[in-house]
N, C-alpha and C positions, 0 to 999 in steps of 0.2 A: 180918547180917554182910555187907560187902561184897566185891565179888569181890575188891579188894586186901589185905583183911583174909584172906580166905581163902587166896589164894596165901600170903601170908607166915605164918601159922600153920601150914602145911603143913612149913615148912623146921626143920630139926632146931638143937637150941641145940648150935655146934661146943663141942668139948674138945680140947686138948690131954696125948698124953699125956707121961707123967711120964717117961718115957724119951727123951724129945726133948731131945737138947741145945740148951741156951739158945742159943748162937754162931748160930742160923740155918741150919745145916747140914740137920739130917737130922728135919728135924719134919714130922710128919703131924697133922691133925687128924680128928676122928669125930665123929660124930652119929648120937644114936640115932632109929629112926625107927619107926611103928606094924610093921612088917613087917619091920623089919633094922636096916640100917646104910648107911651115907654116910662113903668114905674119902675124903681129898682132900690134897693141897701145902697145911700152910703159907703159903709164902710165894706160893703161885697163888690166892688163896680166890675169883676169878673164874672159873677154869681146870677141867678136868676131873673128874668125881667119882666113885669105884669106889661101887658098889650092889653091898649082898652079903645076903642072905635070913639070914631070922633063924636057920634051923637051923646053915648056914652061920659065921654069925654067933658063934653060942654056941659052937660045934665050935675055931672058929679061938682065942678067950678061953679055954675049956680049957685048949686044949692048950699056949696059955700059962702059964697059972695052973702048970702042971706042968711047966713048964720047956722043954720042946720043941716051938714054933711046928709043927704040921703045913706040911707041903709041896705 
């Protein structure tokens, strides 16, 4: 494998999610990654990326899944 193969296998396939309004407003994207997750803008996908640990991770999808985003 080459080192450029390697860097780019490393990077998470983004999603959008399903709560994002189409209009370009209020979209984030995710990626999931061996150890967590990768938040980032949409409309910045050059721009900066939130890294959040998988325990983290899982805790925050919870407590969506149940209706109330933790704080």
């Amino acid at each position: 494998m080459s080192i450029e193969e390697a860097s780019t296998s490393s990077r998470p396939a983004w999603f959008t999610s399903s709560y994002s309004n189409g209009a370009g407003g209020e979209c984030v994207e995710c990626g999931l990654m061996e150890h967590g997750a990768v938040v980032r803008d949409s409309k910045l996908s050059g721009g900066p990326e939130v890294v959040v640990g998988s325990r983290a991770w899982r805790a925050f999808v919870a407590a969506l899944a149940q209706g109330h985003p933790a704080h």
